[in-house]
C-alpha positions as CSV (number, residue, x, y, z in Angstrom):
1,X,-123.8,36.0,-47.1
2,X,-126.0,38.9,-46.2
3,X,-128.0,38.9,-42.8
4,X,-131.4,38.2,-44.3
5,X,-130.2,35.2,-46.7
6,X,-128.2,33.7,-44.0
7,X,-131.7,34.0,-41.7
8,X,-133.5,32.2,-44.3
9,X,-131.0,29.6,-45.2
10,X,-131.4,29.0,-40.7
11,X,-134.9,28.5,-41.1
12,X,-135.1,26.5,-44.3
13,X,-132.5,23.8,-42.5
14,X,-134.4,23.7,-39.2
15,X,-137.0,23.1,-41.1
16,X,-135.6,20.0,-43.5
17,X,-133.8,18.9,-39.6
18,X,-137.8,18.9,-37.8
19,X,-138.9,16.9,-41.2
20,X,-136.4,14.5,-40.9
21,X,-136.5,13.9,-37.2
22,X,-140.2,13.0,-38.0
23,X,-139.2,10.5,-40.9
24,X,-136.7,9.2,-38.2
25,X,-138.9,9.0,-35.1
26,X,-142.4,8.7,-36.3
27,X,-142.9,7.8,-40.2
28,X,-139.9,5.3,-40.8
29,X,-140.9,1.7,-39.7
30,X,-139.3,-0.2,-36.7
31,X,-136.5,-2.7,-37.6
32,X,-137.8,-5.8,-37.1
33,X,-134.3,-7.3,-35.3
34,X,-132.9,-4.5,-33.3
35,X,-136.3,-2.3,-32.9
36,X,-136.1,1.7,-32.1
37,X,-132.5,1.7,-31.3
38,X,-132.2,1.0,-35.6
39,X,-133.0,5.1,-35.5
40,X,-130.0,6.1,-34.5
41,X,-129.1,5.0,-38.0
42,X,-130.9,7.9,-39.7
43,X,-128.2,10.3,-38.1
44,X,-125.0,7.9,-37.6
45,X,-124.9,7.9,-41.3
46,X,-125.8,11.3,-42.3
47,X,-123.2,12.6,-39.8
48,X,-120.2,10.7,-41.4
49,X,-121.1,11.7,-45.2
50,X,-121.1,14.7,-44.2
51,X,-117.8,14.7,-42.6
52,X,-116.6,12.9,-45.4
53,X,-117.6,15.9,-47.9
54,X,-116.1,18.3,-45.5
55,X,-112.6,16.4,-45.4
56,X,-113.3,16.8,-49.6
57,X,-113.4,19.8,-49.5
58,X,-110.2,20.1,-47.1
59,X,-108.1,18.2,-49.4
60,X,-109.4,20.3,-52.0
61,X,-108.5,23.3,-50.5
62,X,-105.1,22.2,-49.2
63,X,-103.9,21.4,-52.5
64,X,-105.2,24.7,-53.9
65,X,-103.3,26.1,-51.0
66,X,-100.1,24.5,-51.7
67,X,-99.9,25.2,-55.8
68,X,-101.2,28.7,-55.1
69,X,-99.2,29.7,-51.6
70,X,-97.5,32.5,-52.7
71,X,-101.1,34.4,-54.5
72,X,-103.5,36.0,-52.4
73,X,-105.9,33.8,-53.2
74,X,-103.9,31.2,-50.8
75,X,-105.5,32.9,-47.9
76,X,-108.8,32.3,-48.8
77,X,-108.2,28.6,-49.8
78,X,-106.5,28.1,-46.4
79,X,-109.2,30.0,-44.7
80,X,-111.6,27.1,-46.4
81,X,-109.4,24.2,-45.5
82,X,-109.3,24.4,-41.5
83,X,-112.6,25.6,-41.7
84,X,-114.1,22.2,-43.3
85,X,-111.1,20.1,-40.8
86,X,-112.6,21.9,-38.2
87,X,-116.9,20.8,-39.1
88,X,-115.6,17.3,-40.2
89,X,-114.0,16.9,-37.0
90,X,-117.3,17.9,-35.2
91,X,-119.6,15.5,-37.8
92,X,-117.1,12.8,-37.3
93,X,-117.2,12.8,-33.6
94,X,-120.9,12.4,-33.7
95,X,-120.7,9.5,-36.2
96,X,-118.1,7.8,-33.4
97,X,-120.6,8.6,-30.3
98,X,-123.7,7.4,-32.6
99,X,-122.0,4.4,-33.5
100,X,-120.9,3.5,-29.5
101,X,-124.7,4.4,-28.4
102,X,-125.8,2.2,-31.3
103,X,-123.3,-0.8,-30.5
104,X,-124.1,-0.9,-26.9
105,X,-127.4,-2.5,-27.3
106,X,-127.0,-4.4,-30.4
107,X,-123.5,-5.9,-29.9
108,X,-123.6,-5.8,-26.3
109,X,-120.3,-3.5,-26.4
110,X,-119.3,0.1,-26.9
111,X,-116.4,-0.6,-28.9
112,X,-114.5,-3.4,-31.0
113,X,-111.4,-2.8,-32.8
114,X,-112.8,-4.2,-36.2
115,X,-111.6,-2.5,-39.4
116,X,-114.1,-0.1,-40.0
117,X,-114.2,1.2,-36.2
118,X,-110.4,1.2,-36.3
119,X,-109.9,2.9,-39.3
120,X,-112.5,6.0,-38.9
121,X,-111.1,6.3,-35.2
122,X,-107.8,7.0,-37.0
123,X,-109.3,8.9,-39.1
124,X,-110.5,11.4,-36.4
125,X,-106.9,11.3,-34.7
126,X,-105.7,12.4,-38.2
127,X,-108.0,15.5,-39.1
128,X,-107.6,16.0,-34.7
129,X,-103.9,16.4,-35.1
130,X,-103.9,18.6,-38.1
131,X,-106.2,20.9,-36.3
132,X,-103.7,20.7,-33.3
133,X,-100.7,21.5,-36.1
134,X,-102.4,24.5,-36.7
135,X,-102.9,25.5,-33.3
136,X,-99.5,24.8,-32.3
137,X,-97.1,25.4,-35.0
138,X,-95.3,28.3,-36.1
139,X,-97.2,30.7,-37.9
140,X,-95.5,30.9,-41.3
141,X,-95.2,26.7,-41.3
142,X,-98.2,26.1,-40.3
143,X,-100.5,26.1,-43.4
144,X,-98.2,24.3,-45.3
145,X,-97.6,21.8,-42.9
146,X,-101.0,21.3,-42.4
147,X,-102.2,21.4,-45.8
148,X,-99.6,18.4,-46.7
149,X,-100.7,16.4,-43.3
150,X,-104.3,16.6,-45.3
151,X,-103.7,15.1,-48.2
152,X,-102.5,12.4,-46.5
153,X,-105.0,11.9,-44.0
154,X,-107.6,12.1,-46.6
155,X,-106.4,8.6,-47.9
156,X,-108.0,7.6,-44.5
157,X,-111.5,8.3,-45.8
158,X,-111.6,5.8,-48.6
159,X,-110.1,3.1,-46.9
160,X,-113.0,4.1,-44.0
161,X,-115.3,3.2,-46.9
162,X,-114.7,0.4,-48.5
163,X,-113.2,-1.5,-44.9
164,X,-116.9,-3.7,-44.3
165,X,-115.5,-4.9,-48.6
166,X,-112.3,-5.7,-48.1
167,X,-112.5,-7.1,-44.8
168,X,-114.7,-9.1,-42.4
169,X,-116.0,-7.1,-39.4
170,X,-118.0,-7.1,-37.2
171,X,-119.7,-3.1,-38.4
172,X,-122.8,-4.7,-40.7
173,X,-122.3,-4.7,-44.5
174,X,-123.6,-2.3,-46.8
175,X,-127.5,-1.9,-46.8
176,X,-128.0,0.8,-49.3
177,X,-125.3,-0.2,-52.4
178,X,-124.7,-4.2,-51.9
179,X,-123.1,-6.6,-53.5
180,X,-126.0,-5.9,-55.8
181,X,-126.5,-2.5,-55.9
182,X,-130.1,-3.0,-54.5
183,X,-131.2,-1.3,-51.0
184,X,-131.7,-4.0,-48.1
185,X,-133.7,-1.1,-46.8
186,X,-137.8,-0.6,-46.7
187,X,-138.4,2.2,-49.5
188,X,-139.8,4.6,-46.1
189,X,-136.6,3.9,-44.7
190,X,-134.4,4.7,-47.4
191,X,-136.6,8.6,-47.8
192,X,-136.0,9.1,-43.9
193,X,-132.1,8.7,-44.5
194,X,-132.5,10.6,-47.5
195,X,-134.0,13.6,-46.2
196,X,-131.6,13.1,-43.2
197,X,-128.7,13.1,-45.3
198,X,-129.7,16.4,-46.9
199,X,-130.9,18.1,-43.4
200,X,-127.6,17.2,-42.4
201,X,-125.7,18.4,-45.9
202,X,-127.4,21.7,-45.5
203,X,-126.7,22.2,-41.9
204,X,-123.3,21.5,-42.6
205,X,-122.6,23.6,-45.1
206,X,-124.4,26.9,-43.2
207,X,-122.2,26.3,-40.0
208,X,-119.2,25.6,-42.5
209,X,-120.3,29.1,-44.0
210,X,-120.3,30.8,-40.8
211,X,-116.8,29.6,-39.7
212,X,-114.9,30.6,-43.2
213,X,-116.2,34.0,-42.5
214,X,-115.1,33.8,-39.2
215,X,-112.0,32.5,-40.6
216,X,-111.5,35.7,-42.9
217,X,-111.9,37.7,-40.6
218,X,-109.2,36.2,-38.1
219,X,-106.9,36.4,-40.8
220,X,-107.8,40.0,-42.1
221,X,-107.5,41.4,-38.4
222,X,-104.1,39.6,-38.2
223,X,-102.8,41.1,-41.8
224,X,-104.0,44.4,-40.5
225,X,-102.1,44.2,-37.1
226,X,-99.2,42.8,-39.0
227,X,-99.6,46.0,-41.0
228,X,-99.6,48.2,-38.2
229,X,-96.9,46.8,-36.4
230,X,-94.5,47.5,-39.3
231,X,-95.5,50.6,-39.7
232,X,-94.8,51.3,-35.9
233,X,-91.3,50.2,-35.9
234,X,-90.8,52.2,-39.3
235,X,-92.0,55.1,-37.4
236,X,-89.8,54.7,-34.2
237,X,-86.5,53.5,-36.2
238,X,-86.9,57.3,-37.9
């Protein structure tokens, strides 16, 4: 991404992040039970489907990585996968500290072990540790290693999902797709998450951007000093 695109891509998602902060604070009504705390919804939710589309793309990657290991495109596809683990991570964190903050108030708690709590905290551990794998595992193992600890981890995400269906918990039930299929949700509500949910798509996807490059270029500077390291023991074996 050139320097002038990437610029404008900034400004077009701090713009769409300003206009949905006004949906959020100003233009979207107040909920009528829990009042202004209800906001925090306009970003709890946004932050977790986007760190559900970063995992997707993680798994995606991983098992690119793993049938193609031994092409170069491998590095690339690896380069993509701990990138995304690494954004979904962050996005998923703010959906666990929006949800506390949002709890608090409303339930009078900051946490209950209820299935859909439980499940997206083990979620996090999951994508936590693969990151951690990376960090701490031998080179050569590492992307494979990694790569096979996502696919399984990514099982987490439906389950994250569909936990306020199968189960009973305390997390409230589905407000946009019910039983139904009908929004439980004042139409000026549903276009602040909506615009949200883009802003927060979009600003995603640049910092995800940003990192893979980042990510190439760690891995082209270490193919390079591997290089040059070879080529310095070839010369002082002569």
């Amino acid at each position: 991404m050139k320097r002038a695109t990437f610029t404008l891509s900034a400004i077009g998602v701090a713009i769409l992040l300003s206009f949905g902060l006004r949906e959020a604070l100003q233009v979207a009504p107040t909920e009528a039970t829990m009042g202004n705390i209800q906001r925090i919804f306009y970003y709890h939710v946004p932050s977790y489907a986007t760190a559900f589309a970063m995992f997707a793309l993680n798994l995606v990657a991983s098992v690119f990585y793993l049938v193609r290991r031994h092409t170069p495109s491998a590095m690339a596809a690896d380069a993509l996968a701990v990138s995304a683990a690494e954004i979904g991570v962050i996005f998923c964190s703010v959906g666990l500290m929006t949800g506390m903050l949002w709890a608090k108030p409303v339930w009078g708690i900051w946490w209950t072990w209820d299935a859909r709590l439980t499940s997206t905290f083990v979620l996090w551990l999951i994508y936590v540790s693969y990151l951690m794998l990376r960090r701490l595992s031998v080179a050569g193992q590492a992307p494979t290693l990694a790569a096979a600890l996502a696919i399984f981890g990514f099982v987490d995400v439906p389950i994250v999902y569909m936990s306020i269906r199968w189960w009973r918990t305390q997390h409230p039930q589905p407000v946009i797709f019910g039983e139904q299929g009908s929004s439980g949700l004042d139409p000026s509500m549903v276009a602040a998450l909506v615009i949200n949910l883009v802003a927060f798509l979009c600003y995603g996807a640049l910092v995800f951007w940003v990192r893979y490059k980042l990510e190439r270029a760690r891995q082209e500077l270490h193919e390079a000093q591997a290089l040059h390291d070879i080529q310095l023991a070839r010369a002082e074996a002569r």
